[in-house]
C-alpha positions in Angstrom: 15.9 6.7 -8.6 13.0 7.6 -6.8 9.3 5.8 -6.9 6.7 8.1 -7.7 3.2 6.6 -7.3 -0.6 7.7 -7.5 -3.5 6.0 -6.1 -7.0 6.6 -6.6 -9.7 5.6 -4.2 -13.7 6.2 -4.8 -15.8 5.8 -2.1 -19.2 4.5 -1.8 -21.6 6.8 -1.5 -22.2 6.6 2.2 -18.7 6.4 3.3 -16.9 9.3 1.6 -16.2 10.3 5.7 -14.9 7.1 6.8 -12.5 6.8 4.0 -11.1 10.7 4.1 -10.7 10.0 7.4 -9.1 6.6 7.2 -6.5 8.3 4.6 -5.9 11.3 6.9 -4.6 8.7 9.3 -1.8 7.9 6.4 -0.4 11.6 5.9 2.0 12.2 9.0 3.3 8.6 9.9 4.0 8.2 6.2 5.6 11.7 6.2 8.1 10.7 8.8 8.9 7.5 7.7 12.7 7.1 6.4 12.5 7.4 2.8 9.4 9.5 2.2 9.9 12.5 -0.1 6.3 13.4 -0.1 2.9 12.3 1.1 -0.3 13.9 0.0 -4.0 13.4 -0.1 -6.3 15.2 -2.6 -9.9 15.1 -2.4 -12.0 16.4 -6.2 -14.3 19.1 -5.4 -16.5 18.1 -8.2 -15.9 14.5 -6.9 -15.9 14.0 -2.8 -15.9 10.3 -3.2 -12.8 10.6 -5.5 -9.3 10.6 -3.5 -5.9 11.1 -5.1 -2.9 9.7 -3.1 0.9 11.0 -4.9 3.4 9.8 -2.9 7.3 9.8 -3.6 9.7 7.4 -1.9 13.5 7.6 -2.3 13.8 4.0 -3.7 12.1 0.6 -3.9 13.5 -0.2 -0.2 11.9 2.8 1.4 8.7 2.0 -0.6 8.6 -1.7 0.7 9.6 -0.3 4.3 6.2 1.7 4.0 4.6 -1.9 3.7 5.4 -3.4 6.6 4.4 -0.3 9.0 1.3 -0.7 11.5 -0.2 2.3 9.9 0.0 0.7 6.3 -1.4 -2.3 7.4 -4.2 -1.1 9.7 -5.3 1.0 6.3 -4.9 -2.0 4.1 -7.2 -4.5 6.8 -9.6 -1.8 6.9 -10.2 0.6 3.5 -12.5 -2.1 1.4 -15.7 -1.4 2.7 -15.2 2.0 2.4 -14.3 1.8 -1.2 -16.0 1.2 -4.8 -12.8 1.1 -6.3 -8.9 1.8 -6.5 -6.3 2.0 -9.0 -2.8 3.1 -9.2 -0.4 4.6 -11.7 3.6 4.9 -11.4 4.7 8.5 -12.7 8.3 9.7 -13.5 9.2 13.2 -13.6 9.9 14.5 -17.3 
């Protein structure tokens, strides 16, 4: 079954830049990683500091492959000063 999942960022007010362009640097490595179904960055027009992430993996395995990738991990070392706050939230398809 595949892993659907939805991350929201907010950025501080004076680094909407550096975290759209921190999250650009996920879109195309993530793309062509084994496993990825879909990678995709939204940005609100009535909220530039708000940033929607969906991504869909083919299974957990592909997911946790995503984890351990140099792209992944330079985004997690570097995204908190950038950001006010994150959540996520796993979808399913109905």
């Amino acid at each position: 079954m595949s892993i659907i999942k939805k991350v929201t960022f907010v950025a501080k007010d004076d680094c909407i830049k550096q975290m759209k362009d921190l999250l650009k640097t996920m879109v195309e490595p993530s793309k062509n990683e084994k496993g990825c179904l879909s990678y995709e960055i939204y940005q609100l027009k009535e909220n530039p500091a708000k940033f929607v992430v969906v991504e869909a993996w083919e299974d957990e395995e592909s997911l946790e492959g995503h984890k351990t990738t140099a792209h992944y991990k330079h985004y997690k070392a570097t995204f908190e000063p950038y950001c006010k706050d994150k959540y996520s939230d796993d979808l399913e398809i109905i």
